[in-house]
BATOR-371995 format. One line per field, with one value per atom (N, C-alpha, C): x, y, z; atom name; residue in one letter. Coordinates in nm, 2 decimals, m for minus. Example, Ala and Ser with C-alpha at 12.3 -4.5 7.8 and 13.67 -1.06 7.14 Angstrom:
! residues 2
px = (1.32  1.23  1.32  1.28  1.37  1.29)
py = (m0.57  m0.45  m0.33  m0.22  m0.11  0.00)
pz = (0.78  0.78  0.78  0.71  0.71  0.79)
dotor = (N  CA  C  N  CA  C)
miti = (A  A  A  S  S  S)
! end
This chain:
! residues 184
px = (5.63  5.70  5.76  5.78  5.83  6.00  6.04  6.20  6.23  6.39  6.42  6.43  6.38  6.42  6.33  6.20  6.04  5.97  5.89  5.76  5.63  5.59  5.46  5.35  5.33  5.20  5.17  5.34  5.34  5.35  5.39  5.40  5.26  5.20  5.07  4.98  5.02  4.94  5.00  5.13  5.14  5.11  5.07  5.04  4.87  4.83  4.70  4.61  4.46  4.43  4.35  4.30  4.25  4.07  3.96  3.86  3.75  3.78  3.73  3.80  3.80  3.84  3.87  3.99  3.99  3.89  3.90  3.77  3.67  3.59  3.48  3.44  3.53  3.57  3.56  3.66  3.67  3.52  3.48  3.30  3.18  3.21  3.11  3.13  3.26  3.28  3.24  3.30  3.22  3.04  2.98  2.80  2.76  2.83  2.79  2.83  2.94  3.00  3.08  3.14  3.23  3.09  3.13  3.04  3.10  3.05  3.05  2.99  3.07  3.00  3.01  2.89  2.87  2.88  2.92  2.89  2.75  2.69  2.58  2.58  2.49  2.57  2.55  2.63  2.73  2.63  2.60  2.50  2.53  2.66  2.63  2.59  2.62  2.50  2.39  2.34  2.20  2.15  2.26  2.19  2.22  2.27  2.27  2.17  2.11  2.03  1.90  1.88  1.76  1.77  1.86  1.90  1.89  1.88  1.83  1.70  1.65  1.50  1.43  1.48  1.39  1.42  1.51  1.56  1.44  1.47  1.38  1.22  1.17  1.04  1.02  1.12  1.12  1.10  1.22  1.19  1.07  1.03  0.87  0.78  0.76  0.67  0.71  0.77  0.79  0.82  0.84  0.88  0.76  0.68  0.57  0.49  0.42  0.32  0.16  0.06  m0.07  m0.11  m0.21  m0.33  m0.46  m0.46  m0.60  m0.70  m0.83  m0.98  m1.07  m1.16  m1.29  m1.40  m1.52  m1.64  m1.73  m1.77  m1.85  m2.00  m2.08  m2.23  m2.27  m2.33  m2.37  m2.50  m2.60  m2.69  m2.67  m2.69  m2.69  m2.79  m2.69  m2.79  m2.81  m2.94  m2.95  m2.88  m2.91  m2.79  m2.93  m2.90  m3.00  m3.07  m3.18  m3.24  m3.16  m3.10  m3.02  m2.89  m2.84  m2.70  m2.68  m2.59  m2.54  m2.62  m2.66  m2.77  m2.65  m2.53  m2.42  m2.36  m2.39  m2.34  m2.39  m2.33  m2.40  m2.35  m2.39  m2.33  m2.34  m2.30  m2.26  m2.27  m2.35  m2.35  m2.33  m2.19  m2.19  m2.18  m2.23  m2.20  m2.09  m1.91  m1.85  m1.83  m1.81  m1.81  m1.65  m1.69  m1.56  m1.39  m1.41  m1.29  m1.23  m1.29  m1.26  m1.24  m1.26  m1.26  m1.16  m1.06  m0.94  m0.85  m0.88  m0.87  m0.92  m1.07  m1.11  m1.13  m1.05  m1.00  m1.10  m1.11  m1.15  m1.04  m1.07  m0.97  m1.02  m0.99  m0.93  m1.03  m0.93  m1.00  m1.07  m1.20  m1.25  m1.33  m1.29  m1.38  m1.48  m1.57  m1.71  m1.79  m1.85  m1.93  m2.07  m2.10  m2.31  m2.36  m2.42  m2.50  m2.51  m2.51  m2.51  m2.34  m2.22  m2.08  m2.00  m2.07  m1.99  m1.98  m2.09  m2.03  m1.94  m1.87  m1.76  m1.58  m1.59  m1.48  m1.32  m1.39  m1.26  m1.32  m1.22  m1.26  m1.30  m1.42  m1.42  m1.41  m1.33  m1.29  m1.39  m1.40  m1.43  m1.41  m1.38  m1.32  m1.43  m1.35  m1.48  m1.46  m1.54  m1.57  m1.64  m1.73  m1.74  m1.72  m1.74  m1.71  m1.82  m1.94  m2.01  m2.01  m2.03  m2.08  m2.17  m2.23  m2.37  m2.41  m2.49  m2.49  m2.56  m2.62  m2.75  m2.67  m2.52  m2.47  m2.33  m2.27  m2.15  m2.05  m2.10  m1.99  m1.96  m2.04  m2.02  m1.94  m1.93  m1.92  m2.02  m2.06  m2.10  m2.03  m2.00  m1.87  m1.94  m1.98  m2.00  m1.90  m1.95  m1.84  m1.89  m1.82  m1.88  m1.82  m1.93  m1.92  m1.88  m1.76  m1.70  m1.84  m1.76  m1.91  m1.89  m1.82  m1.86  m1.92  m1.93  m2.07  m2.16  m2.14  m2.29  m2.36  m2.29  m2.37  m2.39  m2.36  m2.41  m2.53  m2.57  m2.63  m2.75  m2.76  m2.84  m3.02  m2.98  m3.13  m3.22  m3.09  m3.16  m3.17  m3.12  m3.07  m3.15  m3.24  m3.30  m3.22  m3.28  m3.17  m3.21  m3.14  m3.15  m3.11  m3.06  m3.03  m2.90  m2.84  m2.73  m2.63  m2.55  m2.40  m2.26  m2.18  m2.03  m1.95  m1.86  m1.70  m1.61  m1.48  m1.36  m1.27  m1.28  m1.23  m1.07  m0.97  m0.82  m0.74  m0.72  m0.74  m0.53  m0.46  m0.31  m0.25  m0.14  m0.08  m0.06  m0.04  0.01  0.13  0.23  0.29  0.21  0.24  0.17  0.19  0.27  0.29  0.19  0.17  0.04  m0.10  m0.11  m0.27  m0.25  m0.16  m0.20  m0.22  m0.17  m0.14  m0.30  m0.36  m0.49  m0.56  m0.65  m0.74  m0.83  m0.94  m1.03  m1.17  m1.21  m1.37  m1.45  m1.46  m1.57  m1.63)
py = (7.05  6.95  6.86  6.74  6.64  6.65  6.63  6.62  6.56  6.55  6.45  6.29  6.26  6.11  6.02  6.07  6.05  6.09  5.99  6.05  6.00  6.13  6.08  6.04  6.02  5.95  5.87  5.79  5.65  5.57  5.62  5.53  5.54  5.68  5.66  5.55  5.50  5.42  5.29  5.29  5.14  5.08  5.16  5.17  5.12  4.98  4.97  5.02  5.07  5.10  4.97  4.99  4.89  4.91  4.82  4.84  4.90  4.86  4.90  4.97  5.10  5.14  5.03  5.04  4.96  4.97  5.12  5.15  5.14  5.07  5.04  4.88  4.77  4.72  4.65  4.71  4.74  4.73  4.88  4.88  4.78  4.75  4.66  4.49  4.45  4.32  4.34  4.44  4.45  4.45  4.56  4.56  4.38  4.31  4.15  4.05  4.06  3.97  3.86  3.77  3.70  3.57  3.53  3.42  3.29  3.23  3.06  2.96  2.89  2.79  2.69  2.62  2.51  2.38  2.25  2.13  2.07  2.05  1.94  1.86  1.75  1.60  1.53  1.45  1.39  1.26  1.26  1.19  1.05  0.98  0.84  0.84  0.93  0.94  0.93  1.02  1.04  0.87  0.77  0.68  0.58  0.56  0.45  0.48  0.59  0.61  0.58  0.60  0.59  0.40  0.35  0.19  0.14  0.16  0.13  0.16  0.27  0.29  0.18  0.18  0.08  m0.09  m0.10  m0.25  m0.24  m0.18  m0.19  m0.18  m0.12  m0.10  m0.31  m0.35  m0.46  m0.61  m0.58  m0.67  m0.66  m0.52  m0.51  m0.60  m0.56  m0.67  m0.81  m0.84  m1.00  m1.04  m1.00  m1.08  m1.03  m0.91  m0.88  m0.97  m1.04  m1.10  m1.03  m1.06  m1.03  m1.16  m1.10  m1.21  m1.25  m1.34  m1.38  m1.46  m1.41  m1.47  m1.47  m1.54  m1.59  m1.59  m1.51  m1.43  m1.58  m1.59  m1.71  m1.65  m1.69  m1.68  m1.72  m1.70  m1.78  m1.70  m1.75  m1.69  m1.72  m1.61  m1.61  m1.72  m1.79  m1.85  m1.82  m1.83  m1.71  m1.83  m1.78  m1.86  m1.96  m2.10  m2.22  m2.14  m2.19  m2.14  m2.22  m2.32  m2.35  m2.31  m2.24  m2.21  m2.09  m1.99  m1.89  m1.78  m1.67  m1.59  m1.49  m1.49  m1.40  m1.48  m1.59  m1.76  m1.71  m1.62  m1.63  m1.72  m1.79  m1.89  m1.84  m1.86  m1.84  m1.96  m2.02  m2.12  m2.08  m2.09  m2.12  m2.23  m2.20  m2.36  m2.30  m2.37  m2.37  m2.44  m2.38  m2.49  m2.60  m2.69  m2.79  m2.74  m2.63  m2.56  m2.46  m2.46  m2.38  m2.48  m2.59  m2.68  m2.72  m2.72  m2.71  m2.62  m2.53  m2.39  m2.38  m2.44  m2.42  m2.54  m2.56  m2.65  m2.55  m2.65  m2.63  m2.53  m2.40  m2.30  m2.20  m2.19  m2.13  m1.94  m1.89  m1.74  m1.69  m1.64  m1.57  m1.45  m1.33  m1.21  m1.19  m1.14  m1.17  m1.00  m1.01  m0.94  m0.94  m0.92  m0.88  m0.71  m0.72  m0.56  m0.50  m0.57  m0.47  m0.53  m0.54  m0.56  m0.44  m0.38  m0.27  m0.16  m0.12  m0.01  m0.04  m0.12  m0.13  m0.09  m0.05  0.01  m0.08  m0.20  m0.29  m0.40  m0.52  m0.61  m0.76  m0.75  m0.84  m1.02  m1.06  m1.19  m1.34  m1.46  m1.56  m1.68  m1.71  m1.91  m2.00  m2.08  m2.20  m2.34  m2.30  m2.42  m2.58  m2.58  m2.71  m2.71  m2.79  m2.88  m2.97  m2.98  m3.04  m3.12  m3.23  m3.22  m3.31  m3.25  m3.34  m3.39  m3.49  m3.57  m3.51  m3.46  m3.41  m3.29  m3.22  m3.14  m3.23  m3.27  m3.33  m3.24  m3.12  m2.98  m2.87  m2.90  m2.84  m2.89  m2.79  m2.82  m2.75  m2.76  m2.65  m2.63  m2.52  m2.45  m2.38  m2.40  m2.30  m2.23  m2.13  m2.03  m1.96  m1.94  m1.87  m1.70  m1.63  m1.55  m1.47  m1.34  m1.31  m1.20  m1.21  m1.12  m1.00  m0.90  m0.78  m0.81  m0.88  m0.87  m0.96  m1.03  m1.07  m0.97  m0.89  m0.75  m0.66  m0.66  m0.57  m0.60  m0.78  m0.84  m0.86  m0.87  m0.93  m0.84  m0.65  m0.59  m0.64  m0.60  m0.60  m0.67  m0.81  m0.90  m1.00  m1.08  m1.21  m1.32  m1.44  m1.59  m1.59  m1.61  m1.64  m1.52  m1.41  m1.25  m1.31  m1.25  m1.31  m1.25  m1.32  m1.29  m1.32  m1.26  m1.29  m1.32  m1.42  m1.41  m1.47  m1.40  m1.40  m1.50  m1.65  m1.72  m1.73  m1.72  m1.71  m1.80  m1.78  m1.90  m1.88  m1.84  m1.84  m1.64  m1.66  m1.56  m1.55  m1.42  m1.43  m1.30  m1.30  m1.27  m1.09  m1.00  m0.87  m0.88  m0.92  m0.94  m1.01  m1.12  m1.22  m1.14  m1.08  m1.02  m0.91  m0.79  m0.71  m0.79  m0.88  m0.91  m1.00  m1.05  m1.16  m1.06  m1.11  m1.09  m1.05  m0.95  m0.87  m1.01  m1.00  m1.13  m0.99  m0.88  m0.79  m0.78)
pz = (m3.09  m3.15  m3.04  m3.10  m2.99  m2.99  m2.84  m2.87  m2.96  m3.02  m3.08  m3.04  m3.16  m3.12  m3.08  m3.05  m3.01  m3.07  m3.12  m3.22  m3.18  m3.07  m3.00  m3.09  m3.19  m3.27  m3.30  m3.31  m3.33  m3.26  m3.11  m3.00  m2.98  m2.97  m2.88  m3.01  m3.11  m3.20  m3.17  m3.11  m3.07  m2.95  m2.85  m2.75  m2.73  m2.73  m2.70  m2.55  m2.57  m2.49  m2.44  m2.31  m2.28  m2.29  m2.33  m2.38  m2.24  m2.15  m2.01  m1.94  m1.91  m1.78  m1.63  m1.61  m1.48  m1.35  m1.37  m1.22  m1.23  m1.35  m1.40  m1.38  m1.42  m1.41  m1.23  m1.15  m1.01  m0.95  m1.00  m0.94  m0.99  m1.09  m1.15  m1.06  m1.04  m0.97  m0.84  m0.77  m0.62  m0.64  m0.68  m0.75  m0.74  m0.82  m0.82  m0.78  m0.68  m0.64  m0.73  m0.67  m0.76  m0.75  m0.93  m0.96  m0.90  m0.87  m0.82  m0.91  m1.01  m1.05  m0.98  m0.91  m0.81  m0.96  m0.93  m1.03  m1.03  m1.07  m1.05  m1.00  m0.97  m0.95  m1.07  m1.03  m1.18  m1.26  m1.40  m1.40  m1.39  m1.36  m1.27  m1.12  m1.10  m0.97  m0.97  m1.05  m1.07  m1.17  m1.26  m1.31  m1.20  m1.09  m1.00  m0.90  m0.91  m0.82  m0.91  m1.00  m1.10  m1.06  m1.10  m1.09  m0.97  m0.87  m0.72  m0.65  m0.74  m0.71  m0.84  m0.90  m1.04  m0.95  m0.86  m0.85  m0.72  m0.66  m0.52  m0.55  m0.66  m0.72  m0.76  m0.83  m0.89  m0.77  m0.69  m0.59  m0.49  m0.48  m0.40  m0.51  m0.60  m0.69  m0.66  m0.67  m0.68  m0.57  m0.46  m0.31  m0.25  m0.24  m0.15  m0.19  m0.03  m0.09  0.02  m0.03  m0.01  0.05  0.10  0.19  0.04  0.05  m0.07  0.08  m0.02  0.05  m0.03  0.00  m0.06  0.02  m0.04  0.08  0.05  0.22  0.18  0.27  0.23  0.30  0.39  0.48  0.60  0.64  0.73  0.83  0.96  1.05  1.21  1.24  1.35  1.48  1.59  1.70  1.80  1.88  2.01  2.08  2.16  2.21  2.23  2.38  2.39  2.55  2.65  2.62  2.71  2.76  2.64  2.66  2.70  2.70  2.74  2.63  2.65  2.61  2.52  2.52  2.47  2.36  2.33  2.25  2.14  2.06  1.91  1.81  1.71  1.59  1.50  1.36  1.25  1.20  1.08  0.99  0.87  0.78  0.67  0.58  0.48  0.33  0.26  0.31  0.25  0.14  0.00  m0.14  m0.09  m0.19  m0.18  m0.22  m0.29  m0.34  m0.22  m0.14  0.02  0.13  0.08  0.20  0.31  0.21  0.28  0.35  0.32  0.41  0.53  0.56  0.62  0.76  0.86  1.00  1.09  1.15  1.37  1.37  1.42  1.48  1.40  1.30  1.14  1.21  1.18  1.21  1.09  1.09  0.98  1.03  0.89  0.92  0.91  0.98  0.99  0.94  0.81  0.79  0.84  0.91  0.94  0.96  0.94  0.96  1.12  1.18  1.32  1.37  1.25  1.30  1.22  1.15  1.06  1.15  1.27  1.35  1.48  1.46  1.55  1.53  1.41  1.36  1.30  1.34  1.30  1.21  1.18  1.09  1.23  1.23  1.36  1.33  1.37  1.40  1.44  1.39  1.41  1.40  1.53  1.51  1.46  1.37  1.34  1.45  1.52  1.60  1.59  1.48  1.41  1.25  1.19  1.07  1.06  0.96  0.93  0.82  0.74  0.58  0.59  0.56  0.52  0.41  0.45  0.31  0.21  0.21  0.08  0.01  0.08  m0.01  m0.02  m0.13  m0.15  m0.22  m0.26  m0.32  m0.23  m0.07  0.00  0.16  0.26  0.38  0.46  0.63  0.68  0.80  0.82  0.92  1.04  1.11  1.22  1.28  1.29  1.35  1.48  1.60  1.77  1.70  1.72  1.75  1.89  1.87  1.99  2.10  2.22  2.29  2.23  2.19  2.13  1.99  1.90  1.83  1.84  1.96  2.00  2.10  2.17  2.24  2.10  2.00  1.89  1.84  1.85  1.76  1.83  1.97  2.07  2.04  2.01  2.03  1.87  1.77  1.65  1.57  1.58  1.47  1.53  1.44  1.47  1.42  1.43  1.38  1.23  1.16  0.99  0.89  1.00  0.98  0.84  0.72  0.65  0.67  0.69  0.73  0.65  0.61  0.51  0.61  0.54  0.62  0.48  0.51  0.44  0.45  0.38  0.39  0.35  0.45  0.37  0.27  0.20  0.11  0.10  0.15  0.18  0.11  0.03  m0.02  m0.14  m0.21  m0.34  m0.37  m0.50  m0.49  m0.55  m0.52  m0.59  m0.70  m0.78  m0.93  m0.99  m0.92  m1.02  m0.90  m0.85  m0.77  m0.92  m0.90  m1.04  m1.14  m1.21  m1.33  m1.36  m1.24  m1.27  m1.33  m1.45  m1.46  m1.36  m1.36  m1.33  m1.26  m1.23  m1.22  m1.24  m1.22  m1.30  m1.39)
dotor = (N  CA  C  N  CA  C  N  CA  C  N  CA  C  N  CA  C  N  CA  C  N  CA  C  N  CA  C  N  CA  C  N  CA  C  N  CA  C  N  CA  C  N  CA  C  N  CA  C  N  CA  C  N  CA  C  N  CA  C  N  CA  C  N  CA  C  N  CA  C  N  CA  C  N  CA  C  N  CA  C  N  CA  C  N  CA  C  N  CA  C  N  CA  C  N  CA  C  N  CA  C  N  CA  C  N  CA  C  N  CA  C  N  CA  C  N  CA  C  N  CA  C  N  CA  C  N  CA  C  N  CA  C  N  CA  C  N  CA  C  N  CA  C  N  CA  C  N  CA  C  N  CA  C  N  CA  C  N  CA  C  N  CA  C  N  CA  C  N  CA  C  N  CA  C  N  CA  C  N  CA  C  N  CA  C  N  CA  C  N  CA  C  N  CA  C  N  CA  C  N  CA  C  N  CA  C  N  CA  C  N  CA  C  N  CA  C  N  CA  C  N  CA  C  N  CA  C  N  CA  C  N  CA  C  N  CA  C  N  CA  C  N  CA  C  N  CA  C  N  CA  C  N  CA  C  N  CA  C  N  CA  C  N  CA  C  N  CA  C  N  CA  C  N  CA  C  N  CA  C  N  CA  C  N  CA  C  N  CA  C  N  CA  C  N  CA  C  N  CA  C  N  CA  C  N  CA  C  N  CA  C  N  CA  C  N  CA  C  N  CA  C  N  CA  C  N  CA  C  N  CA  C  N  CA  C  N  CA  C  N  CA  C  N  CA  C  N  CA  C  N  CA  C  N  CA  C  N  CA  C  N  CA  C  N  CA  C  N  CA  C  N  CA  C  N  CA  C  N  CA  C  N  CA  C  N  CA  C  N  CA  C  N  CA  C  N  CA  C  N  CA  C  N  CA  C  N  CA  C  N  CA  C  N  CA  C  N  CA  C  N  CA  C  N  CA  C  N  CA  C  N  CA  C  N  CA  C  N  CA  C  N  CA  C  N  CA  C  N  CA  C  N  CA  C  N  CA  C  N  CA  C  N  CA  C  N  CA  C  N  CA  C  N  CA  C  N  CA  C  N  CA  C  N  CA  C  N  CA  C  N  CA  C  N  CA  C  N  CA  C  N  CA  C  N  CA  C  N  CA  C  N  CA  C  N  CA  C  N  CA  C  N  CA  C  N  CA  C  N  CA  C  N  CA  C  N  CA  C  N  CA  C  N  CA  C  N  CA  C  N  CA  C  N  CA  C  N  CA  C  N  CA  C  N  CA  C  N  CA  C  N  CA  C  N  CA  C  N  CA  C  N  CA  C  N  CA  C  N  CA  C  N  CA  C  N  CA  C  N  CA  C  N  CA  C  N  CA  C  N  CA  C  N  CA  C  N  CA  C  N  CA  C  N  CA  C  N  CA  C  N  CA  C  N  CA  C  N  CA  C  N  CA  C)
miti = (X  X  X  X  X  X  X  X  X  X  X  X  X  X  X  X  X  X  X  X  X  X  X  X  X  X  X  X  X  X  X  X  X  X  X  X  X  X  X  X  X  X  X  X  X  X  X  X  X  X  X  X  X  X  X  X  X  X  X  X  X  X  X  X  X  X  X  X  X  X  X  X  X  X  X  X  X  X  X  X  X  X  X  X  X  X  X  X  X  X  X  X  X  X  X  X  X  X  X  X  X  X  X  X  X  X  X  X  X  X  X  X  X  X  X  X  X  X  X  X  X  X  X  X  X  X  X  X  X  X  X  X  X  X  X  X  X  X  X  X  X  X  X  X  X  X  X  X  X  X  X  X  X  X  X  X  X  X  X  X  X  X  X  X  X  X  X  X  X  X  X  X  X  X  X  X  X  X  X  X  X  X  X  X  X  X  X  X  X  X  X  X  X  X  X  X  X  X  X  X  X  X  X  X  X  X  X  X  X  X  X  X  X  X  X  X  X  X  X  X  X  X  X  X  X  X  X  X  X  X  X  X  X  X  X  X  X  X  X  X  X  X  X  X  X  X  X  X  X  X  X  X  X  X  X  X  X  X  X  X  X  X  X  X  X  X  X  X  X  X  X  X  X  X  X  X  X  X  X  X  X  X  X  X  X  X  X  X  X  X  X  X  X  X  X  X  X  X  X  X  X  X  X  X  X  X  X  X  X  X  X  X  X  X  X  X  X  X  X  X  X  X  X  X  X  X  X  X  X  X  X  X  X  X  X  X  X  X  X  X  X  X  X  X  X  X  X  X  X  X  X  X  X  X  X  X  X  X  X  X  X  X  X  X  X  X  X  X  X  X  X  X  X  X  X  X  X  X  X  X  X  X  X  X  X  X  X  X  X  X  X  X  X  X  X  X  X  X  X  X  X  X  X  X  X  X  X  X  X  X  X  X  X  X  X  X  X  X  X  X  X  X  X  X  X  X  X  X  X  X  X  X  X  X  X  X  X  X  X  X  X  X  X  X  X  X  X  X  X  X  X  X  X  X  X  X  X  X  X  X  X  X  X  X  X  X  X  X  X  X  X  X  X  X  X  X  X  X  X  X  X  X  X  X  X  X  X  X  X  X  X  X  X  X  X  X  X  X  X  X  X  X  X  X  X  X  X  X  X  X  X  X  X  X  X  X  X  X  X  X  X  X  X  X  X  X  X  X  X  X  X  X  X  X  X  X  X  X  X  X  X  X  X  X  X  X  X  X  X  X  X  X)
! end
């Protein structure tokens, strides 16, 4: 029996226990360590940065601009018995819609078949300006070829061989080069 004055049944019923053992408790937090919740970053961060890559996408479109050209035709000329044996020419018929692009100086890329193994986009100044009468929708442009593709051109290329060049016709904004219609 209990002394007087104490009624162990009712204390021990008021007395809550606790649902875990403390030394359970104890071992289980050391076993896993204490949790860390790190924050994310915050989603105005993440929408100003979405908003600065969308602005910078925007202004590359509309302020980048491109090179535009127009492939024009021409045939090789061998170089005169009189002149320098390395003097190669280029005659093309520029149309009238190219005409003005095309001045004494004017650099143009020169496609021919013995110029494709040189590894680069090879270069040519137009040294005369023709127009002749019998073509009035046209011009004809001679162009000097440089000595490295006239030593390309000298074993295997005869005169009338056909030849392209890339007439630069100025710049355009990448916005209107995507956005043109296709010519395919």
């Amino acid at each position: 029996m209990a002394p007087p004055g104490q009624n162990s049944q009712a204390e021990a019923a008021a007395a809550p226990l606790p649902l875990f053992r403390p030394e359970a408790l104890a071992a289980q937090e050391s076993l896993h360590g204490e949790i860390l919740l790190i924050r994310p970053l915050s989603l105005a961060v993440l929408m100003w940065l979405g908003i600065s890559v969308g602005a910078a996408l925007l202004a590359l479109l509309f302020f980048a601009r491109i090179p535009e050209s127009s492939p024009v035709s021409g045939v090789l000329v061998p170089p005169t018995a009189g002149g320098s044996a390395s003097r190669w020419e280029a005659s093309f018929d520029v149309p009238s819609s190219l005409a003005p692009f095309v001045k004494t100086g004017t650099s143009l890329v020169i496609r021919c078949p013995g110029c494709t193994d040189l590894g680069q986009k090879p270069t040519a100044h137009v040294v005369r300006i023709d127009n002749p009468e019998s073509q009035r929708a046209a011009i004809r442009a001679t162009v000097a070829l440089p000595p490295e593709i006239a030593s390309s051109l000298r074993g295997d290329s005869a005169g009338g061989t056909t030849v392209e060049a890339e007439v630069p016709t100025g710049r355009v904004s990448l916005i209107h080069w995507l956005l043109r219609p296709s010519s395919r």
